[in-house]
NUFI-492723 format. One record per residue (C-alpha): residue in one letter; x, y, z. Coordinates in steps of 0.2 Angstrom, whole numbers, padded with zeros to 4 digits, always signed. Example, Ala and Ser with C-alpha at 12.3 -4.5 7.8 and 13.67 -1.06 7.14 Angstrom:
A+0062-0022+0039 S+0068-0005+0036 
END
This chain:
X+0348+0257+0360 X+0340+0254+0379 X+0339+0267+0392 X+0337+0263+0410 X+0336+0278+0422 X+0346+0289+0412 X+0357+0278+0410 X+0361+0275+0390 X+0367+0257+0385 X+0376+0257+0367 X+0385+0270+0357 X+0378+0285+0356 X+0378+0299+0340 X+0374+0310+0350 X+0377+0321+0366 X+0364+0331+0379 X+0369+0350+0377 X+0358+0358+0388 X+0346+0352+0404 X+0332+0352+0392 X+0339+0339+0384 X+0345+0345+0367 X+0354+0335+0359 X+0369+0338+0347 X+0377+0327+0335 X+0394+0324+0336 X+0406+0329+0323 X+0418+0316+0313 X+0430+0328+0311 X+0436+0343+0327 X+0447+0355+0319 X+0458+0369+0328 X+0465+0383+0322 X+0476+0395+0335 X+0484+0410+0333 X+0498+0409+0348 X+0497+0425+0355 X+0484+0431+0345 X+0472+0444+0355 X+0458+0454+0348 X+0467+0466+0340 X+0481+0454+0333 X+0467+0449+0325 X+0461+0468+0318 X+0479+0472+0313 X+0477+0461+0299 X+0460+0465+0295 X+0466+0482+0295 X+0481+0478+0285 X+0471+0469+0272 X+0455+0478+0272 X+0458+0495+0281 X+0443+0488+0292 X+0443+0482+0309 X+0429+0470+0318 X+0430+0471+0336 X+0438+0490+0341 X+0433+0497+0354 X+0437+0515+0365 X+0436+0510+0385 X+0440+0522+0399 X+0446+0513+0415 X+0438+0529+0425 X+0421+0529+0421 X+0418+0513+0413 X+0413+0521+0396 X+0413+0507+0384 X+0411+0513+0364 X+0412+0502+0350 X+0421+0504+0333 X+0409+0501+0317 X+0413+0481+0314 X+0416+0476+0295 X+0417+0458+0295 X+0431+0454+0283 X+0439+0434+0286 X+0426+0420+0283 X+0427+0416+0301 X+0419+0433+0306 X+0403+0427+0298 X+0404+0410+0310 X+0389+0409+0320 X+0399+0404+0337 X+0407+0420+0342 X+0414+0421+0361 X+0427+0429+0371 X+0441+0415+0380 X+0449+0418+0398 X+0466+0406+0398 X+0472+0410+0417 X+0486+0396+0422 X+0484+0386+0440 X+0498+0396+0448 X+0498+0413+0439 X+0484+0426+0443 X+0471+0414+0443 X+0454+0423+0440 X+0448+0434+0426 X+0437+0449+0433 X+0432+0459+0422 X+0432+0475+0433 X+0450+0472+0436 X+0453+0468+0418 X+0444+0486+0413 X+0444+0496+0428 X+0466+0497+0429 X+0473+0498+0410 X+0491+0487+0419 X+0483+0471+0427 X+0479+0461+0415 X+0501+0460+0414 X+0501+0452+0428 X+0501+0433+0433 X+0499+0429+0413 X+0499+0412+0409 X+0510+0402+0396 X+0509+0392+0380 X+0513+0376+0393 X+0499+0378+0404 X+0487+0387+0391 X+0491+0374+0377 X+0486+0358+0392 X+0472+0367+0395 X+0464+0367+0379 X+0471+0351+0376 X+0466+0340+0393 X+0452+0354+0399 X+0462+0353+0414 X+0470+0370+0421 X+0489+0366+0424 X+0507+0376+0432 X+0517+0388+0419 X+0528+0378+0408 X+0521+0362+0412 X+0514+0351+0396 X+0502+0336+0399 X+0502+0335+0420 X+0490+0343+0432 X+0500+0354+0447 X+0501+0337+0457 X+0511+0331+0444 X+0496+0319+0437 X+0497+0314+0419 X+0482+0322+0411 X+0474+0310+0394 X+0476+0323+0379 X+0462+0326+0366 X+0476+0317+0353 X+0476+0301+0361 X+0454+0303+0366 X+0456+0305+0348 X+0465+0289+0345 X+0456+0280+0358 X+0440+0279+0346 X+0449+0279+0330 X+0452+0296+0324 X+0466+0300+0315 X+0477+0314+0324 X+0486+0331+0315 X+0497+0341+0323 X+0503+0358+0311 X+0512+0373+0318 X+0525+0386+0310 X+0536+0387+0327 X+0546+0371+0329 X+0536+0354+0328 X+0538+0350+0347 X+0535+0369+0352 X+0521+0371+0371 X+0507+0370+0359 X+0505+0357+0348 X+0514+0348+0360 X+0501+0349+0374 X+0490+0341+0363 X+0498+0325+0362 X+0511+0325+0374 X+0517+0325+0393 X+0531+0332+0400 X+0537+0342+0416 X+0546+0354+0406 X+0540+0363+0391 X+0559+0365+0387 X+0564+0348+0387 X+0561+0346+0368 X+0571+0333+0363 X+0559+0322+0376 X+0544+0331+0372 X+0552+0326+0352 X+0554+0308+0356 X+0535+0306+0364 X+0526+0315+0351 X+0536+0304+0334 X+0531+0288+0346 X+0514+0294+0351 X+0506+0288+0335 X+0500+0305+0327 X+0497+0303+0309 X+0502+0320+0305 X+0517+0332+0313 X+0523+0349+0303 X+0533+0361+0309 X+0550+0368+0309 X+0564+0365+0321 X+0577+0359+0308 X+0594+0354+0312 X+0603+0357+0296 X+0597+0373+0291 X+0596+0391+0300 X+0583+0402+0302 X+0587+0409+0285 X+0584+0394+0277 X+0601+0389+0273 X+0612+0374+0276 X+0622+0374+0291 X+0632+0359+0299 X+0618+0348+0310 X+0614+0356+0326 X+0610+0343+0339 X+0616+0352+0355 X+0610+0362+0369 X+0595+0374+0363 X+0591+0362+0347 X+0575+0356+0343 X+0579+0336+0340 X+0591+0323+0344 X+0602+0314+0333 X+0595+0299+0337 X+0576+0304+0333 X+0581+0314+0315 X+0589+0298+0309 X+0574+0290+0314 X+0560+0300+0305 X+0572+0306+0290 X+0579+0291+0284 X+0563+0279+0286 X+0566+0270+0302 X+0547+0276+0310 X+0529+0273+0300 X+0531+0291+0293 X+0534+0298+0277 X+0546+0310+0279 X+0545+0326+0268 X+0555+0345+0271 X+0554+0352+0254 X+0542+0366+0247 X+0538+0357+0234 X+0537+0343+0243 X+0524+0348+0254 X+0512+0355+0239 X+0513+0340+0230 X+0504+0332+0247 X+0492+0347+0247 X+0487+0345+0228 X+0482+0329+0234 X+0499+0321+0224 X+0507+0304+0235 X+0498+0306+0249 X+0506+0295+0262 X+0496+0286+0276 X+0506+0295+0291 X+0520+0311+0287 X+0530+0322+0298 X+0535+0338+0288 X+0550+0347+0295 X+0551+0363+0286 X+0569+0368+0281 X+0571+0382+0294 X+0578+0382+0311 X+0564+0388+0321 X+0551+0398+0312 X+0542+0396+0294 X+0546+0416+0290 X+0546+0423+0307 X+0564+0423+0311 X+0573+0427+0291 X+0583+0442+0289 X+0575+0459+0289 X+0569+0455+0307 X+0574+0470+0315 X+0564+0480+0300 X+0549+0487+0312 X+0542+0500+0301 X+0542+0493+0283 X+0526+0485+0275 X+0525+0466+0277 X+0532+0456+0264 X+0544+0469+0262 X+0561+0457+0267 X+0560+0443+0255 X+0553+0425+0260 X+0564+0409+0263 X+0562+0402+0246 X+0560+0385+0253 X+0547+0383+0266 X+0528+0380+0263 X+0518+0393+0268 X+0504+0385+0285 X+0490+0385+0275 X+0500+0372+0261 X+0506+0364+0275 X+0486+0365+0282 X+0480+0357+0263 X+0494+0343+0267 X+0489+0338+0283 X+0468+0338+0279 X+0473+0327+0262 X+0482+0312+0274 X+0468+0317+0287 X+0452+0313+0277 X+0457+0296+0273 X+0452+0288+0288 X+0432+0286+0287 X+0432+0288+0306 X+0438+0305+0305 X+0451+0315+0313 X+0456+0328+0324 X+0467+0341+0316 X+0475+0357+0328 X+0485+0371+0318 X+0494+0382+0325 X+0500+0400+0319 X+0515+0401+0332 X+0526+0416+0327 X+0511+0426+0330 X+0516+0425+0348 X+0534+0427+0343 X+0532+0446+0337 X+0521+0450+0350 X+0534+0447+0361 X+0547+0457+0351 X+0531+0471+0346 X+0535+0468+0330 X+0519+0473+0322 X+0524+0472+0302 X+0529+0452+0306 X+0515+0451+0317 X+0502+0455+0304 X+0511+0444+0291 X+0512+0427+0303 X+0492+0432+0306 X+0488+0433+0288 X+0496+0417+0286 X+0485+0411+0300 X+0470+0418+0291 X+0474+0409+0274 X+0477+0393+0285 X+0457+0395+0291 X+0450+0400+0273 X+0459+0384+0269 X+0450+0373+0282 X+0434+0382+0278 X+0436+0377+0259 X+0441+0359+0264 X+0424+0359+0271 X+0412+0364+0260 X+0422+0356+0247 X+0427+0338+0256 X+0415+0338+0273 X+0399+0348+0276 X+0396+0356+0291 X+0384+0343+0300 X+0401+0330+0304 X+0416+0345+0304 X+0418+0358+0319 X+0430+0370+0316 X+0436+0384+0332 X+0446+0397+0328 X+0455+0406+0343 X+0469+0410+0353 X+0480+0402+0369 X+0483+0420+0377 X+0488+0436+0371 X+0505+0444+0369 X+0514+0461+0368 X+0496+0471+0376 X+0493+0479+0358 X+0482+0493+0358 X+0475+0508+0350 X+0489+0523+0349 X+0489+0535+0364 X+0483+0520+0375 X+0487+0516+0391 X+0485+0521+0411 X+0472+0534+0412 X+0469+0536+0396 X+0463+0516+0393 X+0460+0507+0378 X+0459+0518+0361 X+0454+0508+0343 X+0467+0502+0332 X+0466+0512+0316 X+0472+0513+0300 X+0470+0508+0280 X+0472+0495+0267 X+0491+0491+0265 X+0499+0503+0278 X+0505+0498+0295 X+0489+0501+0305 X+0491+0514+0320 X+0495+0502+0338 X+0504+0505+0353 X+0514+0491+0361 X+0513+0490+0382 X+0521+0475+0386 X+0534+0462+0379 X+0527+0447+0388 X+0509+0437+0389 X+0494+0445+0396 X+0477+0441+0404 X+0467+0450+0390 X+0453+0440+0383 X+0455+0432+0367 X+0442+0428+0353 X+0434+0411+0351 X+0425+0408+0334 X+0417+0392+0329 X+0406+0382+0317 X+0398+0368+0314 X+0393+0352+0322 X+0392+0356+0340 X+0398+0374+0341 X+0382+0377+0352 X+0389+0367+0366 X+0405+0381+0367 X+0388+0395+0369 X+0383+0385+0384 X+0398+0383+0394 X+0401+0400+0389 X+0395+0407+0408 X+0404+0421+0411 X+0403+0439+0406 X+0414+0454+0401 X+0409+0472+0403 X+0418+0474+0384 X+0421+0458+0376 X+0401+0449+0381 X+0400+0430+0385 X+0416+0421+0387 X+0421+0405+0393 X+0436+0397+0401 X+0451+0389+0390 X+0446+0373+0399 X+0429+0371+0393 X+0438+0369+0375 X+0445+0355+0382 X+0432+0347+0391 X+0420+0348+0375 X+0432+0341+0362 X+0432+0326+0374 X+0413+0325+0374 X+0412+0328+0357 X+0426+0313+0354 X+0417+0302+0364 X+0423+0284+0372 X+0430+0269+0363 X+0423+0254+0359 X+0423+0240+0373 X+0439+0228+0371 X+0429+0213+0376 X+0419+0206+0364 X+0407+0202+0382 X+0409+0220+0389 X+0392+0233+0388 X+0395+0249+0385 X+0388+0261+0397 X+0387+0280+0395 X+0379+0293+0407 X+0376+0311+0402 X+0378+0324+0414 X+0368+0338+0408 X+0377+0356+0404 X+0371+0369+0415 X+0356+0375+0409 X+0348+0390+0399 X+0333+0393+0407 X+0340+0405+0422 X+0329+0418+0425 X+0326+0435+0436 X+0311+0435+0445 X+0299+0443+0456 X+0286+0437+0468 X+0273+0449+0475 X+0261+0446+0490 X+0241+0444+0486 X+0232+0457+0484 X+0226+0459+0499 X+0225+0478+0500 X+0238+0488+0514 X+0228+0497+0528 X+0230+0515+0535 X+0220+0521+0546 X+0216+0529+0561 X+0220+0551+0566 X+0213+0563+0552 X+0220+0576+0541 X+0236+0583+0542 X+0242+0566+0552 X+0255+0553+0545 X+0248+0534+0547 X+0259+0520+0546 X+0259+0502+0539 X+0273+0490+0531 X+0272+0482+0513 X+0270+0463+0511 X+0287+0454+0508 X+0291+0456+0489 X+0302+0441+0483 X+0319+0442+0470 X+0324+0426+0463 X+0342+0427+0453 X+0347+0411+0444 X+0356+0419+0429 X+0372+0413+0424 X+0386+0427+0421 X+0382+0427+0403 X+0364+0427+0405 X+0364+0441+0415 X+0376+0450+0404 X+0386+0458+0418 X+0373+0466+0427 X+0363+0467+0444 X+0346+0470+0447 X+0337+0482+0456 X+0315+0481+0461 X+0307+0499+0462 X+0290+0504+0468 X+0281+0519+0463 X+0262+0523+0469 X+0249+0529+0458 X+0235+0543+0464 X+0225+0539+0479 X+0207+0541+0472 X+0191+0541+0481 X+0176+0542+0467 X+0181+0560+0458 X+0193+0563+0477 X+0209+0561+0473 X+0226+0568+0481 X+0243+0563+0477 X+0256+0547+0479 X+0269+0560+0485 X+0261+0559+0502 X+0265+0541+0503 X+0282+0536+0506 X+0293+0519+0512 X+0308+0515+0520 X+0315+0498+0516 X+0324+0485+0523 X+0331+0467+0519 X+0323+0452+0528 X+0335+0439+0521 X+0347+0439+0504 X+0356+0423+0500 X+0364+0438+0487 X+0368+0451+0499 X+0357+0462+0491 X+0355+0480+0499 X+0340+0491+0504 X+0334+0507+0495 X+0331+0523+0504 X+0319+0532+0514 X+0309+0540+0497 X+0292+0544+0492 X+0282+0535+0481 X+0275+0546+0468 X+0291+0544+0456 X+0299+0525+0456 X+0310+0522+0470 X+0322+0509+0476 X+0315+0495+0487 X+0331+0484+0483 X+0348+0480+0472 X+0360+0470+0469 X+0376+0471+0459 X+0384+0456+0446 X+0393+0448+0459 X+0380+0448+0473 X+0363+0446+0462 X+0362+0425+0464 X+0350+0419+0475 X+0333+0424+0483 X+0331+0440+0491 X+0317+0445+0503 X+0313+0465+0505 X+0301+0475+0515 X+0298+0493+0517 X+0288+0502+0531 X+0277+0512+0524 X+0272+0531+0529 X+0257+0539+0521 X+0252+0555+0527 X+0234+0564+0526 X+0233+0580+0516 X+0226+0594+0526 X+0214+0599+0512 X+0209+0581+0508 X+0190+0576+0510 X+0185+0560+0519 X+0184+0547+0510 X+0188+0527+0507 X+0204+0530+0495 X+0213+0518+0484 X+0231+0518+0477 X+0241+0503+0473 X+0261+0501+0472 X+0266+0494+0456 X+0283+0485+0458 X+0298+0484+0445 X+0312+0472+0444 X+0323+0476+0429 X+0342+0472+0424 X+0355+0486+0428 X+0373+0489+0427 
END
């Protein structure tokens, strides 16, 4: 392969992560795994359930800021992921912005402006922010290229399993484009026509959500058309239809494995979600019996990896857990906590298929959410009294307080490992007073597509050209420049007299990213030490400053007038007004103590930059 002026010419392996030029290798195979609707403490109701532990709890009052932090147990294999990050999932024309004062400092607004499955599910699927309820289209009404068909543009195979109907905003923003996230016979028809090796989900028209057999339901509010369940049930497409349980672990134990399959589990909607016993909010989960005849997500996880893996290219897989989001919008917490456990078998399952079938040099596995649902908190949570830990012990219904019935703006976890995990730490600029370092639902996107790369030339004479536009870099710093030594000069009336001068210009220079400076400002003190003349001496409390800003591209402020024997504030800046250079001076008053003797004394000002909140 030749370079000329940063220009590569061939195929490349391997991607530039960083602008120190880094590189990463490429995975074969992208895996995601979401938990619709899942927020942090979706999450550490199962833990809590399963374990009577909880990972990321945490006890935040909106008044004074006070953060404090829950013991964490790590108790799902992803916990022990190396890539552990916090999402933001805002839509084009909800709220817009994550700020996490706003998020922490008011326990209601993150209930506002919340975005959808439709907009969340393009972003993460296109990198591309879009309008609520709009699947595969920018707000212009532009059609957005999905990671499904990048995917198939360079040979990968292409998965889609979810346990909400087949052709739900999710899986459906992966592959597909439509105006409308409710138009699901269209958004049915694209994706059995878009080429996807694998599509599971539910969304049957001969059975209802108990799993029984109705007469076929092809009208307003149904999930298919006729015209498009004759097709893929009776053999009219290139897929092997399958609806059974059984039928689906026989694919998952690796038994007639067909080259391309579409699974339409015998349920109306959901896997387990919907079934009778619904309305049972305060039993155990698994209380209400299971639909006999539906695979649990992991089998149909197993199913979809075992047609997967036989392309030598690779594939990318996405897996959703959508009833998550179903009973967070009912506050359902003992379905909740099932269709999550469910989720977590479906990621040991992947995690297994990897170190048993891949390695974790050519798989990338991400675990996270598309927004969070139903605002779950700690009991006795809410409006003054802020965010309280979820609490609770192995197989009892932890202790959670509901406080919406809708999405929210909350942050969501993000957990990933594997060949190129690092990139998602890099784009991962902003930071939350609570949560840490967190990126935007978009930079999934846009680093599945780099990760995917491009296809090969379709001319036998064409030369393939790539140019790599460096991530933002690392190397951000806080720093501070002071004058030469050149020493500052009082002189002139004696004893008892106050002599002025003014301190060299001391410079700030701010090029952390959010992340790097970890929510925080920066302020540069002073402090004097003892003017000494031989065995003279008298003290740096006679000498005091009042400064002022020259120029601040940051907007940083001035100390006060102080004296110099303790440290004292030359300047600050807060988080949002840190970036840039600063320039500060002081004019400096020493006065002459009446008892001192004459002399030639020296002090010196040592200056301090350091992080603060």
């Amino acid at each position: 392969m030749g370079t000329v002026a940063g220009v590569a010419i061939g195929m490349v392996p391997a991607w530039a992560a960083t602008a120190d030029d880094t590189t990463v290798t490429a995975p074969k195979n992208i895996i995601v795994l979401i938990s619709d609707g899942g927020g942090y403490n979706q999450f550490d109701a199962a833990r809590l359930f399963t374990s009577g532990t909880s990972y990321e709890q945490v006890a935040v009052d909106p008044g004074t800021g006070a953060v404090k932090t829950s013991e964490s147990t790590p108790s799902e294999v992803y916990d022990s992921y190396p890539t552990q990050l916090a999402l933001a999932h805002f839509s084009a024309n909800g709220i817009g912005r994550y700020t996490p004062e706003e998020a922490w400092g008011s326990f209601d607004w993150v209930k506002e402006g919340a975005t959808d499955s439709g907009a969340a599910g393009t972003a993460l699927g296109t990198g591309v922010k879009t309008n609520n309820g709009v699947i595969g289209f920018d707000p212009e009404g532009n059609r957005l290229l999905t990671v499904g068909e990048q995917a198939q543009e360079v040979g990968k195979k292409v998965g889609l399993v979810t346990s909400v109907p087949f052709n739900h905003a999710t899986p459906a923003s992966f592959i597909a484009h439509n105006a409308s996230r409710n138009d699901y016979h269209g958004l049915a028809t694209e994706m059995i026509d878009s080429g996807a090796d694998v599509i599971i989900g539910g969304g049957h028209p001969n059975y209802t959500d108990a799993g029984t057999s109705r007469a076929s339901d092809f009208g307003d509010g149904s999930w298919i058309s006729q015209e498009d369940f004759a097709r893929v049930s009776t053999g009219e497409t290139d897929y092997t239809y399958i609806e059974t349980k059984s039928q689906f672990e026989q694919v998952a134990a690796g038994e007639n494995v067909p080259d391309k399959l579409f699974g339409l589990a015998r349920v109306a909607e959901t896997f387990q979600y919907n079934r009778p016993g619904i309305a049972n909010n305060d039993v155990l989960p698994y209380t209400d019996p299971a639909i006999a005849d539906v695979p649990s997500l992991e089998t149909a996880s197993e199913a979809a990896l075992n047609v997967l893996e036989q392309d030598e290219d690779g594939f990318f897989l996405m897996v959703e857990a959508g009833a998550v989001d179903w009973a967070g919008h009912a506050n359902q917490t003992t379905r909740v906590i099932e269709e999550q456990l469910d989720f977590n078998k479906s990621v040991g399952a992947v995690n297994d298929w990897v170190e048993e079938n891949s390695n974790w040099d050519e798989t990338l596995v991400i675990v996270t959410a598309d927004h969070e649902t139903g605002y779950l908190a700690g009991p006795d949570s809410g409006g003054d009294d802020g965010w309280t830990p979820l609490t609770g012990e192995a197989e009892q219904l932890p202790n959670v307080d509901w406080h919406s019935g809708g999405h929210t703006n909350a942050l969501v976890p993000v957990f990933a490992k594997g060949a190129g995990s690092e990139i998602l730490e890099t784009r991962a600029t902003g930071w939350d007073v609570v949560r840490g370092a967190y990126l935007d639902n978009t930079d999934i996107g846009k680093t599945i597509f780099d990760l995917l790369g491009h296809a090969a030339p379709k001319s036998d004479s064409a030369v393939p050209v790539e140019a790599t536009i460096p991530l933002p870099t690392r190397s951000g710093a806080l720093s501070l420049a002071v004058p030469s030594a050149t020493p500052v000069m009082f002189s002139g009336a004696g004893n008892g007299a106050t002599h002025d001068a003014e301190l060299p210009e001391v410079v700030v220079h701010d090029t952390r990213n959010e992340a790097q400076a970890q929510g925080k400002g920066w302020t540069v003190s002073g402090a004097a030490s003892t003017f000494v003349a031989g065995n003279r001496t008298f003290g740096a409390d006679n000498l005091a400053w009042s400064p002022f800003i020259v120029r601040s591209e940051s907007g940083a402020t001035a100390g006060g007038t102080d004296t110099l024997e303790a440290p004292a504030t030359l300047a600050e800046a807060d988080r949002e007004t840190r970036v840039g250079e600063t320039v500060a001076g002081a004019d400096l008053a020493l006065t002459i103590p009446a008892e001192a003797e004459s002399g030639r004394y020296g002090s010196e000002i040592t200056m301090t930059l350091f992080a603060k909140d």
